[in-house]
N, C-alpha and C positions, 0 to 999 in steps of 0.2 A: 564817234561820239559815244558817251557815256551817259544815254539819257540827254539831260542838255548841257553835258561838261565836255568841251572839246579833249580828246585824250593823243598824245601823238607817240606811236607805236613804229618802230622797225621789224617789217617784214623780211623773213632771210632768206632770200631770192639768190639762187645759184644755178648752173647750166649746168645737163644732165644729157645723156648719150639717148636717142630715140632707139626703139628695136632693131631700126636699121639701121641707125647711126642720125647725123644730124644733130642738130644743138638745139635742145628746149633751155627756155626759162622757166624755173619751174620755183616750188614754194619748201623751203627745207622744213620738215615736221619736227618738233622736238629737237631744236640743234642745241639746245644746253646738255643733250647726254653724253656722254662721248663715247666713238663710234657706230650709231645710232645715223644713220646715210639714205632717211627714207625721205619720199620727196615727190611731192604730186605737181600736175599743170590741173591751172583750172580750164576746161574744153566746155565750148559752145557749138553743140551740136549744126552743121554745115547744111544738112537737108532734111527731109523727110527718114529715109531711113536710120541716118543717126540717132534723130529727134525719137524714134520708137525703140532707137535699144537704150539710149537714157532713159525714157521713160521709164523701165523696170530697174531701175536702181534708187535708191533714196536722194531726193534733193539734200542740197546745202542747209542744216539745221541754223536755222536765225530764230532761237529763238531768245531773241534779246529785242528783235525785230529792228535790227539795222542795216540790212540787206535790202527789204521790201523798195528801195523809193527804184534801184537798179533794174533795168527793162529786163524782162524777161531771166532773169537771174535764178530762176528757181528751174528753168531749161539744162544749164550749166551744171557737170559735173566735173569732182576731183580725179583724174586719171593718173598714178606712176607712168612716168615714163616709158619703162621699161616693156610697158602696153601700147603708144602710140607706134604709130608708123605712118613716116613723113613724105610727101607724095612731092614730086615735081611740079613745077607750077601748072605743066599742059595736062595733068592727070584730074 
């Protein structure tokens, strides 16, 4: 939404290699440049210690304030890929 104009936008969503390997879906930044292959997942912190190392990083800026109605969205941080490491399910 644009204010109260419904607006419909394509996000350009593509799968990217985790540090260990593994397939994210992640978010292409700037894919009108070309060559230009940067690319974040958005991560919602899993526990307690998670939740304190997001803490020292800057939330998701909205300020347009179209984010706020999403629970806890200001928890969630943009991470590259290339920083995640993907655990087995029993881990």
């Amino acid at each position: 939404m644009n204010d109260s104009e419904r607006v419909e936008v394509d996000i350009p969503v593509t799968v990217r290699s985790g540090h260990n390997g593994g397939d994210i879906r992640v978010v292409r930044l700037d894919p009108s440049i070309p060559g230009y292959a940067v690319s974040a997942a958005l991560v919602f912190p899993a526990d307690n210690t998670t939740e304190r190392i997001f803490s020292q990083a800057p939330a998701t800026r909205d300020n347009l304030r179209q984010l706020r109605n999403y629970t806890n969205i200001r928890k969630a941080r943009w991470v590259r890929p290339e920083n995640i490491r993907i655990l087995d399910e029993g881990n």
